[in-house]
N, C-alpha and C positions, 0 to 999 in steps of 0.2 A: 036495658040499654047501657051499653056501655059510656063510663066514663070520657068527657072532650072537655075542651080546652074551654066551652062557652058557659058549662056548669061548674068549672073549677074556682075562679075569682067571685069572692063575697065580697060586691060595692056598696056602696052605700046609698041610701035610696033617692039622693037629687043627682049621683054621679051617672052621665051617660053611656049608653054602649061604646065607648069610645076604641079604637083599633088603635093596633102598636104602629108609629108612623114608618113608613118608607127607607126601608135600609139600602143603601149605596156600597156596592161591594169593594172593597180594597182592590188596587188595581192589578193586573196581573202580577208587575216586576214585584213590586211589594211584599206581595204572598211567597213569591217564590226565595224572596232574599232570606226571610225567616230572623234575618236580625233586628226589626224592630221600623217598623211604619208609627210611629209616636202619634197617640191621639191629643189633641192641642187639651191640655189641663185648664180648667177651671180657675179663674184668682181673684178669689170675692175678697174684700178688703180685711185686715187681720182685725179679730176680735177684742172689741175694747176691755179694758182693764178688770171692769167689773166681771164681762162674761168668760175671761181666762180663768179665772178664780176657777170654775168648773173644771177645768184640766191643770191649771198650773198649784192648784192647791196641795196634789199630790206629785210624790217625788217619780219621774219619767225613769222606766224599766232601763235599766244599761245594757249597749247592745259595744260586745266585742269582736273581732274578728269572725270569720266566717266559719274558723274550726273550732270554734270556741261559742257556748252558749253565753248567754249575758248572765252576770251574779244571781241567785237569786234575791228577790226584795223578801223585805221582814214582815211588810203587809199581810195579815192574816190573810188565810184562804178555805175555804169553806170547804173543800174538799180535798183527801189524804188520799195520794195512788194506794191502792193494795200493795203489802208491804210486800207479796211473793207474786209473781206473775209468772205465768208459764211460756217459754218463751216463744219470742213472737217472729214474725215473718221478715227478713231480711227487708222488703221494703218499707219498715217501720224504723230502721236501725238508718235510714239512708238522710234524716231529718236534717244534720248536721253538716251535710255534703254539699258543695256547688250545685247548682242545680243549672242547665242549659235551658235556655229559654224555650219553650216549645211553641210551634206555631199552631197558631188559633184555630178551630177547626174550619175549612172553605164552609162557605156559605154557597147553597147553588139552588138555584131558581127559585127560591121564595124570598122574593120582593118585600112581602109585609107579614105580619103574626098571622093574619086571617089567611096568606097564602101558604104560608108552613100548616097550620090547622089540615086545613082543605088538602096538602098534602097527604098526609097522613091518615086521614078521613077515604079516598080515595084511590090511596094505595092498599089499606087494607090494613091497620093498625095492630088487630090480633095477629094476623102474619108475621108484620115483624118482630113482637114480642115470644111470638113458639122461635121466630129462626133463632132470636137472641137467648133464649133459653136451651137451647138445642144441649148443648153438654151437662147443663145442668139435670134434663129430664133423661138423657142417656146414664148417669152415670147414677143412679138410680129406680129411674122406672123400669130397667129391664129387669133389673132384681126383685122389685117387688110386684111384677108381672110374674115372675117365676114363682114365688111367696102364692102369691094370690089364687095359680093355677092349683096349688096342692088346697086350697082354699075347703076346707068340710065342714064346719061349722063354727060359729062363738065360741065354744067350749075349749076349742084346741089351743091351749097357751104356749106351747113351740110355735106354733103362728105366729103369736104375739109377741114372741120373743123375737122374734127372725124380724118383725116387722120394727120392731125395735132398734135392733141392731143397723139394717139396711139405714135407716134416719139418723141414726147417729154419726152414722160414717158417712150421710151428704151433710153435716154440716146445720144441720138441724138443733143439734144442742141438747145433752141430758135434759133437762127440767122440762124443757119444749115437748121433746119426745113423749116424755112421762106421759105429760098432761094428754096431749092427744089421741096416744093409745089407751088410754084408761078411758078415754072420751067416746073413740071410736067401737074400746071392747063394748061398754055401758050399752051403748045403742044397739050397737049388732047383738048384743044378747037377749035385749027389752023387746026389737021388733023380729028378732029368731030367724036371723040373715041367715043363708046357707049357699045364697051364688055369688060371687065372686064378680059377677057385673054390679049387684047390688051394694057391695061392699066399694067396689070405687066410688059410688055414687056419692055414699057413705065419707067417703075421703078427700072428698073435692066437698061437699060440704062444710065438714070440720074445719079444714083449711081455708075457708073460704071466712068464715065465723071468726078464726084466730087474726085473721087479717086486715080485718075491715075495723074503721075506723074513721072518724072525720077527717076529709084531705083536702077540703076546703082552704084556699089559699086568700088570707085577709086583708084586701088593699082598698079598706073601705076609708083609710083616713086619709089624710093630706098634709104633710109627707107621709107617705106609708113608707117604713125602715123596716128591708129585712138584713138582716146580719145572717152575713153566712159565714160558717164556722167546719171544722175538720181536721185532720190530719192531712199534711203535704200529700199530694199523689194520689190524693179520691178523686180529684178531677174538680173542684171547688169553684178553680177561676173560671176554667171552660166553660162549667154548668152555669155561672152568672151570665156569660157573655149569650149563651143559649136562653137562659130563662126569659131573659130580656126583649128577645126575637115575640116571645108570645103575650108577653103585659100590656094593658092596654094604657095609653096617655102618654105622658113623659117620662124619661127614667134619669137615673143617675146614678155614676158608678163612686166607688170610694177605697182606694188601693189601702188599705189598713194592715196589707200583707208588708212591716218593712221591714223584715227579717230575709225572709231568702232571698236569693239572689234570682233575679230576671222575673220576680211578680209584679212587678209594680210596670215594667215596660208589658208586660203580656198581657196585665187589663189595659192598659192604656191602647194596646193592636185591638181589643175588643171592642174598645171605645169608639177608635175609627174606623173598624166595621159595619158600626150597627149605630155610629151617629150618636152617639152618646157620650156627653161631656163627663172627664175624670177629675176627681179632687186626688192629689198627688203631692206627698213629698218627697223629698229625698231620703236615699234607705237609711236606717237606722233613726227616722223619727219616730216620737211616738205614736202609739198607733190610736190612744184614746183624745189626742190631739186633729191628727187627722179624720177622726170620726166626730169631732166637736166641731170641726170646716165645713164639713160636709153636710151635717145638719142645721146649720145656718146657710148655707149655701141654699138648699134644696127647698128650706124654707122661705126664704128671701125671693128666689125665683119662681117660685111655684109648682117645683116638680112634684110629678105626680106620685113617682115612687124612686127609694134611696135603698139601693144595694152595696154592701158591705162587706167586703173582703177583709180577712181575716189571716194571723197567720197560725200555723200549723206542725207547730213540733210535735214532739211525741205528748199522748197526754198524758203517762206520767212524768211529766216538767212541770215543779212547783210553778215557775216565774209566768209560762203558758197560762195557765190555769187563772193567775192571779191579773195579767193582763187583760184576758178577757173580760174577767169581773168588772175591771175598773172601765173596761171600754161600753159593759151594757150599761153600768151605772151615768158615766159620762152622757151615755144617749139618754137614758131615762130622764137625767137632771135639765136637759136641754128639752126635750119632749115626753110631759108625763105620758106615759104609758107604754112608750116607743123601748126598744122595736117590737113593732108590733108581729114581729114573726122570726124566729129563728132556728133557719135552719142549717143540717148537719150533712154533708155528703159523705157518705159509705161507700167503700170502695167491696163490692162483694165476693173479690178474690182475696180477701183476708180471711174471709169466714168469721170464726169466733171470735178474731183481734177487735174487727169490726165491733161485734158486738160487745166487749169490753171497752171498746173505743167510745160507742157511745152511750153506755153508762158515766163513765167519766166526765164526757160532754152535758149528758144533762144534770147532772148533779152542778156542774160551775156556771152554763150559760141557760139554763130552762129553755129547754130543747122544745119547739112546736111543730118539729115535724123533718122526717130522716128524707134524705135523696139518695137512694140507692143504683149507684151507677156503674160502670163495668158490666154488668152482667152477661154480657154477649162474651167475655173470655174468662171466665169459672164454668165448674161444674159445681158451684157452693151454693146456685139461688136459694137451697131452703132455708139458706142463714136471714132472707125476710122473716120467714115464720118465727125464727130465735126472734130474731128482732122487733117483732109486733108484740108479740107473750112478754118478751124479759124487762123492757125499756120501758114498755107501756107510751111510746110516742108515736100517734102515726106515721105510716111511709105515706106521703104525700106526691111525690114523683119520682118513676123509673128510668135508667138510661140504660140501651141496649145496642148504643153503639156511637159512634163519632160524628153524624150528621146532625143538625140541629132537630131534624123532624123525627129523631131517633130519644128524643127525653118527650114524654110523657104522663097526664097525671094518672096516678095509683089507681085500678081498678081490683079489688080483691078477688072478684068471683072468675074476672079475665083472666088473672097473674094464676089463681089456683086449677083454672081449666089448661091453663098453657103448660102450667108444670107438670100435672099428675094427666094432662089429655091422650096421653098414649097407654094409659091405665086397662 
């Protein structure tokens, strides 16, 4: 059985089934004005003396002009970009740029979590995840449909080479590749495969084994803090404002993005969509300060769970890198153990950057689990399988398109039948 929304959240064992409450949609003008319906912020009283210590102890990131990064700090940092990198995708290079505020995604006839679920459950969930993979599976299963047709036995290593190659070129990734064909020759030689149906079969298994992984989503404490983290333009804010739609209890958002320009108003249009109070400062505070608000807020009132935006230069930026540290540590000293989840949004039209993206990311923030979104406009989805193999972090939820009922949790044996189904 596939993967739903009712087996994805691990509560804790006095906490109830409880349903994400009743979302009020933004009124028509609103939506359509695009420049900003302000969701009313949060202003829990400022933190006494003792509890600033936690944030004001260390010297706040300097934030300069908007063409200009802030200096970086001399704060050691745990981890060193690779000193060569190959270059990368112009939308990587765009970190530094104005950014326009983009408007939230509409919200349309699901009222509550349990009614987006039921959407998606009833529409037919593996559909939409083949339509969203559709260039992905075109722009190489016709090739290795054509591979597979000359298909005569294990023994033929031109096969294996061609089968090689075709994966390498969707984005799949040297090492990844390796492993899997050496995994798939293994077995096709052990049980002395010779048709070419049997060999798909062969294929959607291995890939299915490479992907799978715990995707369990942990909001068994109170607050439950997830931190979400990424580079600009994976979609990071949007996917909060979504994620949110299907949690069960209370939520809270926490604009820690206050670096680029129009995040902090774009969670805040999130907020009053979907009824959910924002902790906010004005751009250019710090963002380990804003996460110290918010975690006393969320505590104080009792929400159920504290979502954490994040901001997202490139991740080779020392000061990036170093900021985040100080922002997990900041939540940790406030809440041992907290966050209790963080995650990373992948943008799957980067392909390999992605996955250099988040090696970088788990190395500074201890990554528990990737959101790989976009994928409905690449033909890169086998850059999951890079990313299960190389990162070693589960993908824990897919986005396949701009609708709320279009992010989903991670199914591996679903994601590998969708890709390689026309096998």
């Amino acid at each position: 059985m596939a993967r739903s929304w009712r087996n994805f959240f691990r509560r804790s064992p006095d906490q109830p089934e409880a349903q994400a409450p009743t979302v009020t949609e933004a009124p028509a003008e609103q939506e359509d004005s695009g420049n900003g319906a302000v969701a009313p912020v949060a202003e829990p009283a400022e933190p006494d003396a003792s509890s600033v210590e936690d944030v004001g102890g260390e010297e706040p990131l300097p934030v300069e002009e908007e063409e200009a990064l802030p200096e970086e700090i001399t704060e050691p940092v745990t981890s060193e970009p690779d000193p060569v990198e190959p270059p990368v995708e112009e939308v990587l290079d765009s970190d530094e740029v104005e950014e326009a505020l983009p408007e939230p995604t509409p919200i349309e006839g699901a009222p509550s979590a349990a009614a987006a679920a039921e959407e998606q459950e009833t529409s037919g969930w593996f559909g939409r995840l083949r339509r969203g993979l559709t260039r992905s599976r075109e722009s190489f299963v016709g090739q290795l449909n054509a591979a597979v047709a000359e298909f005569k036995d294990a023994e033929d290593e031109e096969f294996w080479e061609r089968v090689e190659e075709i994966l390498v070129s969707s984005d799949v990734g040297v090492p990844t590749t390796a492993k899997l064909v050496a995994q798939l020759e293994q077995e096709a030689l052990r049980r002395n495969v010779t048709s070419g149906a049997e060999l798909k079969r062969l294929m959607v298994e291995h890939a299915t084994r490479m992907l799978e992984g715990p995707v369990e989503l942990d909001i068994s404490h109170k607050p439950t803090v997830i931190l979400m983290v990424g580079v600009n333009g994976t979609g990071k804010t949007t996917t909060i404002g979504k994620l949110s739609r299907f949690l069960p209890g209370t939520t809270m958002f926490a604009a820690g993005d206050t670096f680029r320009a129009a995040a902090i108003e774009q969670l805040q249009q999130w907020g009053e969509r979907t009824n959910t109070p924002v902790i906010a400062r004005e751009r250019g505070a710090d963002a380990a300060a804003v996460a110290h608000e918010a975690v006393e807020t969320a505590r104080r009132e009792g929400v159920d769970v504290l979502l954490i935006d994040t901001a997202g230069r490139l991740h080779t930026k020392v000061n990036l890198m170093a900021e985040l540290d100080k922002v997990h540590r900041v939540i940790g000293r406030l809440l041992p153990g907290a966050p209790h989840e963080v995650l990373m949004t992948v943008d799957a039209t980067t392909g390999q950057n992605g996955l250099r993206q988040a090696k970088m990311f788990q190395e500074v923030a201890g990554l528990t689990g990737i959101i790989l979104t976009k994928l409905d406009g690449t033909a890169k989805g086998g850059i999951a399988l890079a990313i299960a193999n190389e990162v070693g972090v589960p993908i824990k939820l897919i986005s396949v398109g701009e609708k709320v009922e279009d992010l989903h949790p991670f199914d591996a044996r679903e994601f590998a039948e969708a890709l390689f189904g026309d096998l």
